[in-house]
Steps between C-alpha positions, in 0.01 A plus 500: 500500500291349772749306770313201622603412889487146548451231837913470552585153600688610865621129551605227281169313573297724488200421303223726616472742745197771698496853351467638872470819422574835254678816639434679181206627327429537140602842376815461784834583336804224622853501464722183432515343842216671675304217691130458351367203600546206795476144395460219722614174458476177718822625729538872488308798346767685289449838358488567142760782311406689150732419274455765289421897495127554406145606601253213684305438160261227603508235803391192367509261766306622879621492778445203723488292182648129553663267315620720264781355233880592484522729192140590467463878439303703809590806380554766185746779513459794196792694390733440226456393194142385368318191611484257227188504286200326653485112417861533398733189618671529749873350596502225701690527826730234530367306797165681541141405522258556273285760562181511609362690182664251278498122618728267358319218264368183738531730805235398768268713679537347875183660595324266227742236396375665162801505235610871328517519162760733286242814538485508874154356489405175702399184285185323640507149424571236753682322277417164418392252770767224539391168658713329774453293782141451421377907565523793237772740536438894428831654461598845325736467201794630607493200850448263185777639325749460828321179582620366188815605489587370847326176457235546730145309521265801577272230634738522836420817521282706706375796354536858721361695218093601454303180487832263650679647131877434465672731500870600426566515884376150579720381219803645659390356856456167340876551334663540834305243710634212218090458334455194267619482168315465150492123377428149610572418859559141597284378761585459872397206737241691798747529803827459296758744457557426180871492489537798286376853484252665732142533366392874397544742833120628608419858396439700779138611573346735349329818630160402443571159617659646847163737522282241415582354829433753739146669510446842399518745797734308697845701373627783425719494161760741519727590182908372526720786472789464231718387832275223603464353081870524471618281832219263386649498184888480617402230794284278217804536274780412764300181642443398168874545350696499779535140669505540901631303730492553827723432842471597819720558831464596861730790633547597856532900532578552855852614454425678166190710713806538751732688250237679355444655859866559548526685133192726615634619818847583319302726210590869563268746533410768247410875571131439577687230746293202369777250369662554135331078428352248659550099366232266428518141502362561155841664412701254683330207251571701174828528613494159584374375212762738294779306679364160406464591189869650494552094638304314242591712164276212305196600668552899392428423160179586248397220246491599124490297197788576386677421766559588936557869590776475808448815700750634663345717750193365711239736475222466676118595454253486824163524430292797633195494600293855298105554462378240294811251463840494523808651360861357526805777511884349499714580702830500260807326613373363849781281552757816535330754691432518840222422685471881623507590137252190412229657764511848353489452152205216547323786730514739155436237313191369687348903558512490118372206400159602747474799272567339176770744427775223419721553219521177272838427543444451842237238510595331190774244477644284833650157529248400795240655755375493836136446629470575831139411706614461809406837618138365420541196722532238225718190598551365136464564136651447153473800224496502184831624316543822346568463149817533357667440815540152575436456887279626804534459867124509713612605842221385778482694840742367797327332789602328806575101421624216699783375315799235648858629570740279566217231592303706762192708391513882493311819386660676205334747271437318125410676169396277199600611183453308169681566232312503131785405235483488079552103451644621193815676616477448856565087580328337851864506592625826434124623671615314794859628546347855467290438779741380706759788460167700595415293784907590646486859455163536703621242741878722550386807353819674626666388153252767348686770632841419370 
């Protein structure tokens, strides 16, 4: 029978991914495990394996082709047994998608905001036009359906569909940013806070409102690649869930840039006779911020639901800048290797990450990261925190301060860093102590090498 190859899922998360490109043909013959296809995702571009002997029958889905769904089919293998009869039902995969030649009852069309029916055919009405706030709402069915069911008042809603149409995505966006609820709403005094619960969060603007703004002729629009939607996505979802807060410390690096020129010179030389490493301060702050960590074992946790998750390892990501974004590999079990061992691996690691060829395990995960702009000449910052892990450090460039010793004024080298912490598992006073175990192991960095 026919062998249908379907979009694997090559992460956990993984929800979509790019069908980059096909390295067989139809009519090409494959063996379990030959690679046909590349897929990239929003960290790495992976390469795909046939899981089963068989001829190329049909390639369903191009190449170049975004967006496309975990489990859809892109491709037909023959051999075997006979295909099932045209129009004849087909399993369902346990986890899968529905496919594009059979959509699910109430599925939407996002190119329309039109609703599918049973048949795979799109039904046309608007739906009926719901009055709220004082303006008529055009919604498709199914974004009444979810309104409903969540308790929503469409009449908060603005429309991204054809016309300013709601849509199911601008129900979901209104779900995470808290929109109003259904029913009577007691009225609040102009200028009061009310004493109780926020008023409904503003929906952001809509793409015809944004263009409506600037005169034709005076942009250029350029598509987002599936990196660029999925860090919107991830960075709208962690400022939303994820309650920051934020503190923020001087450190002076003077002896730390001191040791890091005494490890360099010490580095032996390979056979090309360039040295075997070469230390960053970058490595010396994962390592320092490892060691804190190792300090402060309730800051090196990740918040669940059901309860804290103690690590016992710090592993540390350290975001890297790639084409387009940014990508964050870990460097596993910071806190007991060396910083020798710390500079090579994040060398691999970075080389990788520029060419997308990360592995998931290695950029998923991590009880922290590091964000480091100082090579760009930025003082201070705060970033945003890297969901599931529960912290963040912003490291600012080191300049040349006046700060008091002892009462007299001297120049020392300062880097800012600030330090972005999960409210929710991470107290202001458990932040704090973290930062100042960092602030010691910068300031007498020879503890990092014992």
């Amino acid at each position: 029978m026919a062998i249908d190859v379907l979009m694997p899922a090559l992460s956990p998360t993984m929800e979509e991914g790019t069908l980059a490109k096909w390295l067989v043909q139809p009519g090409d013959r494959v063996a379990a495990g030959d690679v046909i296809a590349e897929i990239e995702t929003d960290k790495a571009t992976m390469e795909v394996e046939a899981a089963d002997d068989g001829t190329v029958e049909a390639i369903l889905v191009p190449a170049g082709t975004e967006g496309v769904k975990v489990n859809a089919v892109i491709a037909r293998l023959g051999g075997g047994d006979p295909a099932p009869a045209k129009g004849a039902a087909r399993p369902a995969r346990k986890g899968a998608e529905a496919g594009a030649s059979s959509p699910l009852e109430g599925e939407e069309d996002p190119s329309t905001g039109a609703t599918k029916r049973g048949d795979g055919t799109a039904s046309k009405s608007a739906g009926a036009a719901a009055k709220g706030a004082g303006h008529r709402v055009i919604a498709s069915p199914l974004a009444r359906r979810l309104a409903s069911d969540a308790g929503i008042d469409l009449s908060f809603i603005t429309g991204t569909g054809p016309g300013g149409r709601v849509v199911k995505g601008d129900i979901e966006a209104a779900k995470n940013a808290g929109a109003a609820r259904s029913g009577p709403a007691s009225p609040i005094p102009p200028g009061s806070s009310g004493g109780g619960a926020a008023g409904p969060a503003p929906a952001p603007m809509s793409d015809g409102q944004i263009l409506a703004i600037y005169p034709d002729g005076s942009y250029e629009r350029k598509p987002h690649d599936s990196l660029r939607k999925i860090i919107a996505r991830r960075l709208t979802e962690a400022k939303q869930t994820i309650p920051h807060i934020y503190l923020t410390v001087d450190t002076e690096i003077d002896a730390l840039s001191e040791l890091r020129h005494e490890i360099n010179l010490a580095a032996p030389e390979g056979p090309d006779g360039k040295p075997v490493w070469r230390v960053s301060i970058n490595d010396m702050v994962i390592r320092a911020l490892a060691m804190s960590l190792r300090d402060v074992p309730d800051a090196n946790v990740t918040w669940t639901e059901g309860g804290m998750l103690h690590h016992r390892h710090a592993d540390v990501g350290v975001a890297v800048a790639i084409t387009g974004g940014l990508i964050t590999p870990v460097v596993r079990n910071a806190d007991t290797k060396a910083l020798s061992e710390i500079s090579n691996e994040m060398k691999d690691l970075a080389a990788r990450a520029r060419a997308r060829r990360l592995l998931p395990a290695e950029y998923q995960g991590g009880s922290t990261s590091v964000s480091n702009l100082g090579m760009y000449g930025t003082r201070e910052f705060a970033a945003v925190i890297n969901p599931p892990q529960s912290t963040i450090l912003a490291v600012g460039a080191g300049t040349e301060r006046a700060v008091v010793h002892s009462g007299s004024i001297e120049i020392a080298t300062v880097m800012t860093v600030t330090l972005s912490a999960d409210h929710r598992a991470v107290d202001g006073a458990i932040a704090a102590e973290l930062l100042r175990a960092f602030r010691r192991h910068i300031e007498k960095p020879a503890g990092m090498l014992v």
